[in-house]
LOVO-869695 format. One record per residue (C-alpha): y, x, z. Coordinates in pm, whole numbers, plus 50000, padded with zeros to 5 digits. Example, Ala and Ser with C-alpha at 12.3 -4.5 7.8 and 13.67 -1.06 7.14 Angstrom:
BEGIN
SITE v u w
SITE 49550 51230 50780
SITE 49894 51367 50714
***
This chain:
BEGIN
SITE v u w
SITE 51953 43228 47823
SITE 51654 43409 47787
SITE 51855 43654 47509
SITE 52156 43663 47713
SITE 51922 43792 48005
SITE 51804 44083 47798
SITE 52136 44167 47681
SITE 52209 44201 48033
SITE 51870 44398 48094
SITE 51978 44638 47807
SITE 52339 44656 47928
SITE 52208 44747 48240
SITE 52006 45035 48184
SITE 52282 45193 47917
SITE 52495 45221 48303
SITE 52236 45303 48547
SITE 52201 45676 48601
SITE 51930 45871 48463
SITE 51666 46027 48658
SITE 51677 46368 48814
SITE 51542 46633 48627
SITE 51235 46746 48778
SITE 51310 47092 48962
SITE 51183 47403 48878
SITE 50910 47563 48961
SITE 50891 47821 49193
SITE 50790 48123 49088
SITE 50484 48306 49261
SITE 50507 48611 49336
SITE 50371 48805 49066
SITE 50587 48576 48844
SITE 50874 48749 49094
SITE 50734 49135 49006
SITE 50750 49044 48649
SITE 51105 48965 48635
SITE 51246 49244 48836
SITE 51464 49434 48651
SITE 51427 49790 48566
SITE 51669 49943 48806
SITE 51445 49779 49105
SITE 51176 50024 49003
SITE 51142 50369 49152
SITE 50940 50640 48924
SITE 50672 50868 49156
SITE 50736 51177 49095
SITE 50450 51394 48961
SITE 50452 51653 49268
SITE 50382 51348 49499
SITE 50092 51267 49316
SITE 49752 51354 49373
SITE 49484 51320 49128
SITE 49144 51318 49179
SITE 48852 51334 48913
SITE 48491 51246 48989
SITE 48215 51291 48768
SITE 48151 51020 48499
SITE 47973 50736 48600
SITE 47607 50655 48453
SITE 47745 50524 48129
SITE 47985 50837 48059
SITE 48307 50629 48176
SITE 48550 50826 48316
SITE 48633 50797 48677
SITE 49004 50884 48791
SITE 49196 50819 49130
SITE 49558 50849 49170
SITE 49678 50889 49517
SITE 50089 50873 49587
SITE 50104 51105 49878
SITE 50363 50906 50186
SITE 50732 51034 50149
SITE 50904 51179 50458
SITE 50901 51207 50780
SITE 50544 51074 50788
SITE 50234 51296 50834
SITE 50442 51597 50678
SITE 50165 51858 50824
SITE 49856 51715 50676
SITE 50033 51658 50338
SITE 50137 52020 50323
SITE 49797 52089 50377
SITE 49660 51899 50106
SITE 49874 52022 49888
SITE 49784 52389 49973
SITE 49412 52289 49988
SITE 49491 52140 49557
SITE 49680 52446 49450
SITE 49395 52691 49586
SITE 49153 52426 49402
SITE 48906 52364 49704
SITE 48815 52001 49651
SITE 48672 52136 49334
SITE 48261 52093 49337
SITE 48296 51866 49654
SITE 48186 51524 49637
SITE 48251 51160 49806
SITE 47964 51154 50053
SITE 48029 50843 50257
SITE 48079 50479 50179
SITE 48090 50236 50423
SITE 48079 49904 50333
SITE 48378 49710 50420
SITE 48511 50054 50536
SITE 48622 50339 50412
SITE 48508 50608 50115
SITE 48535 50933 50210
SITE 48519 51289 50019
SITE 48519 51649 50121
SITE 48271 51958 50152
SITE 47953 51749 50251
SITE 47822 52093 50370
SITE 48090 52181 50598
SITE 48049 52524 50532
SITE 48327 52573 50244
SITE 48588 52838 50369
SITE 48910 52644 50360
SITE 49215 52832 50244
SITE 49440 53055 50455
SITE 49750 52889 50570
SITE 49664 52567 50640
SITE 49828 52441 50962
SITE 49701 52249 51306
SITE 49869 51994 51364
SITE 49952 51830 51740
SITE 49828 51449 51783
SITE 50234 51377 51842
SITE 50210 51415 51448
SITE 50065 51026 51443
SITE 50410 50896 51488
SITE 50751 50996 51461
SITE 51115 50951 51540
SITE 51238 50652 51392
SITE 51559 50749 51155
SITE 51882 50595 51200
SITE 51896 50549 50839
SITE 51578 50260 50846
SITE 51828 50039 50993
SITE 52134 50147 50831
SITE 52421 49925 50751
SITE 52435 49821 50361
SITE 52060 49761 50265
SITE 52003 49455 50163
SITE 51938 49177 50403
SITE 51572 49040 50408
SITE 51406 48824 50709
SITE 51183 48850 50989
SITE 50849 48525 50909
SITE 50795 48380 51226
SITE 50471 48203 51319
SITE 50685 47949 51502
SITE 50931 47876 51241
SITE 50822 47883 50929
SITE 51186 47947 50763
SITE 51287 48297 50715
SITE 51571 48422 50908
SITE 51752 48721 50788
SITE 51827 49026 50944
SITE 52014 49331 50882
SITE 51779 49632 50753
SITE 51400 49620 50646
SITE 51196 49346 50544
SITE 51030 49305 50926
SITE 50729 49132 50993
SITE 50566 49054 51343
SITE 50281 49279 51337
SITE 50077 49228 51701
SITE 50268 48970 51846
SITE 50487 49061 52136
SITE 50428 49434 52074
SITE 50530 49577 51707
SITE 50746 49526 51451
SITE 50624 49574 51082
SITE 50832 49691 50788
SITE 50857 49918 50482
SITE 50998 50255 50378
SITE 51023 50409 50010
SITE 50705 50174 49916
SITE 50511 50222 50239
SITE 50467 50030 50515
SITE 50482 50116 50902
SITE 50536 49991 51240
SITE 50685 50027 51567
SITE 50701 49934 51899
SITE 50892 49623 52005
SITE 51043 49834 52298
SITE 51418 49911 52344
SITE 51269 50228 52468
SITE 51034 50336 52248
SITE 51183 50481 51897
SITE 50849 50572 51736
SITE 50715 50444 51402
SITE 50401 50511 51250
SITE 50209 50428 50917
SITE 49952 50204 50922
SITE 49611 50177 50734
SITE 49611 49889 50476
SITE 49383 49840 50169
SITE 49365 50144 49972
SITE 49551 50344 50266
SITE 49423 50733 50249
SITE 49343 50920 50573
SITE 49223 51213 50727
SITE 48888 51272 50869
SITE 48835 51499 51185
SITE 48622 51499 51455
SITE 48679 51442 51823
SITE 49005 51452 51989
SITE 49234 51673 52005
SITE 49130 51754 51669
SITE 49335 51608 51391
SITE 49199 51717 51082
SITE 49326 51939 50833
SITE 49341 51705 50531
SITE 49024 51890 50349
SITE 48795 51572 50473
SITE 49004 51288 50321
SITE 48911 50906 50291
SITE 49025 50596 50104
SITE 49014 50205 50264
SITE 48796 49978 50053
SITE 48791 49710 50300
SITE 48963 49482 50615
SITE 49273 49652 50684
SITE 49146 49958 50984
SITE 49420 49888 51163
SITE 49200 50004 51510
SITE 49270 50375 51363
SITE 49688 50366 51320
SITE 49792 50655 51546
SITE 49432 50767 51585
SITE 49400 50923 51278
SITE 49690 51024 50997
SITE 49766 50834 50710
SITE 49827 51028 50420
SITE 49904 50807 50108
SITE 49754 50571 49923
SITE 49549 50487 49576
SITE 49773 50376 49333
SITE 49528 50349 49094
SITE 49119 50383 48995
SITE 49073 50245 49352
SITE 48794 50056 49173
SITE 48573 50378 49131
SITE 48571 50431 49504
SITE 48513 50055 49620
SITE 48257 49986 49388
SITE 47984 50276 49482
SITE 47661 50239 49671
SITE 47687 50193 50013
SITE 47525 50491 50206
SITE 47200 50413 50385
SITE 47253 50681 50671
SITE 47507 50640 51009
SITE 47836 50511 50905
SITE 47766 50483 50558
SITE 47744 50890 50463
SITE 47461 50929 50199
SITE 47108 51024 50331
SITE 47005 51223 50007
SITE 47269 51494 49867
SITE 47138 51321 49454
SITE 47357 50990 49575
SITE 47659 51182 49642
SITE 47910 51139 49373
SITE 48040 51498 49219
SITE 48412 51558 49241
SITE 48508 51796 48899
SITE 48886 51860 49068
SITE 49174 51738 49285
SITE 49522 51863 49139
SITE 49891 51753 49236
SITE 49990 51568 48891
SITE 50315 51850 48890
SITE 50010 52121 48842
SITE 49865 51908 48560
SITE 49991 52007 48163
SITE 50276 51712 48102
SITE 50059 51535 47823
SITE 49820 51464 48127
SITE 49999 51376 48385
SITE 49989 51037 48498
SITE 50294 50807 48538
SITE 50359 50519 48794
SITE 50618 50383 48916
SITE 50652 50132 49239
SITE 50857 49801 49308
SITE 51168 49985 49575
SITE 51086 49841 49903
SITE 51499 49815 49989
SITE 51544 49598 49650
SITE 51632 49248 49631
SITE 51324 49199 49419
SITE 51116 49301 49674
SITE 51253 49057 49925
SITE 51173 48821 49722
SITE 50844 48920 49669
SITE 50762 48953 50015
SITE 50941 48617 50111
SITE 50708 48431 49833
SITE 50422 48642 49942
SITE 50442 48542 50325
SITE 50553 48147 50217
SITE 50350 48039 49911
SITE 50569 47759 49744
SITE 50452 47791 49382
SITE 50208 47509 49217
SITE 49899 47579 49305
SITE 49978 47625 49727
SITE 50039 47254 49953
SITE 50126 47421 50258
SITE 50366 47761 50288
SITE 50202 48009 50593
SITE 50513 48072 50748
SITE 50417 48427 50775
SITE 50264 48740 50667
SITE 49996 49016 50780
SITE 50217 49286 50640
SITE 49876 49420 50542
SITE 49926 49145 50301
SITE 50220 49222 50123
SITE 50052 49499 49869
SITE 50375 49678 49712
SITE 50364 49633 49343
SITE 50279 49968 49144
SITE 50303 49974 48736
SITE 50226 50280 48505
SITE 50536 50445 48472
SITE 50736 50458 48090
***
């Protein structure tokens, strides 16, 4: 009997169904960037690159940033002024004389005596925002969701990926790698950029003054969001935004440097277009409107991979850094 029983045993287990493979892991989402293919990635093109070179640091290493200037139809005046203020050279001999810690770093003509170029314009405070296009919502792009704090499951929508941004007031989202926001308001159509980590602005002084773009700073810390549509955003650091976070705070009001020795030389500032081709640096950035992206975002605002126990259900679009590579 006791043979016959584990024949039966044996029998048994040749008939009873396996168990289920395991699942897969889900992939994180730089795991997510990694696999996108080549066509999701959209090459910078040299003339909207800026490229600024400070002096080297105390052990002779080189110190470059690389600033992708924002696309249209944001902050078009100031960005035609910087690019007039690179082509006539004047950031040349300037230095980054403010760091604020958990700020911003900020560079220009310390002095304030430098004549600027001719040509540069003034431009109206209405510059902070503009229209929204009909084309950010246009039929055809792929569909992405909107991350609820309420219900942690995506839902998709037509259009941009959209997060909430302040709740009950804007709407966050991205265009050609950048992201902005806009007012939850059937009558309100404006949009506006917004000031993230590594988000490049303009300095100016009291209002209505807007700046011209020749006092220029860089966010090292918190996301300012307190200056959107008080000040313009400009672009951001794709790259060295290392050399500009790590510097020594400034001991004088808002972090500018007391003594002119601690200010940290700028050699030049050149559009990459301007540079000779063998210099020129190349970067390319994940295309907001791909399916990879979506993706990205969706695993960015709802961490599912190994290491997370409990998905956020949302995002601070602050938080979903667009994924930049050097170009090929």
């Amino acid at each position: 009997m006791k043979n016959l029983a584990l024949i039966i045993a044996t029998g048994a287990s040749l008939v009873l169904p396996a168990h289920a493979e395991e699942p897969a892991p889900i992939p994180s989402p730089g795991e997510i960037v990694a696999a996108a293919p080549a066509s999701d990635w959209i090459a910078i093109a040299p003339s909207d690159l800026l490229v600024m070179d400070m002096a080297p640091d105390a052990k002779g290493k080189e110190r470059r940033v690389v600033i992708q200037l924002m696309p249209a139809p944001f902050s078009r005046g100031w960005i035609t002024n910087i690019r007039t203020l690179a082509a006539a050279h004047w950031w040349d001999g300037t230095s980054v004389n403010r760091v604020q810690d958990n700020y911003v770093a900020q560079w220009g003509d310390a002095t304030e005596k430098k004549p600027l170029p001719r040509g540069l314009e003034t431009v109206a405070e209405s510059g902070y925002e503009v229209d929204e296009p009909s084309g950010f919502t246009a039929p055809g792009l792929p569909l992405h969701y909107q991350a609820r704090p309420s219900d942690p499951s995506p839902a998709k929508v037509g259009g941009h990926i959209v997060f909430r941004d302040n709740p009950g007031w804007n709407y966050g989202s991205f265009y050609r790698g950048f992201p902005y926001v806009g007012a939850m308001n059937p009558h309100q159509s404006k949009i506006w950029p917004i000031h993230c980590y590594g988000a490049v602005g303009v300095g100016r002084n009291m209002s209505p003054d807007t700046g011209s773009g020749a006092e220029l700073y860089a966010v090292i810390g918190h996301a300012t969001r307190h200056l959107d549509r008080n000040v313009a955003v400009v672009g951001r650091v794709v790259s060295g935004i290392e050399y500009l976070s790590s510097l020594p705070r400034g001991t004088g009001s808002l972090g500018f440097y007391e003594d002119e020795a601690e200010r940290v030389p700028i050699r030049s500032i050149r559009l990459a277009g301007d540079l000779p081709a063998s210099e020129r640096p190349k970067f390319e950035y994940l295309s907001t409107e791909s399916g990879s992206f979506a993706r990205y975002a969706e695993a960015r605002a709802n961490r599912r991979d190994p290491f997370f126990n409990k998905p956020a259900g949302g995002a601070d679009i602050c938080n979903i850094p667009v994924p930049v590579r050097p170009g090929r």
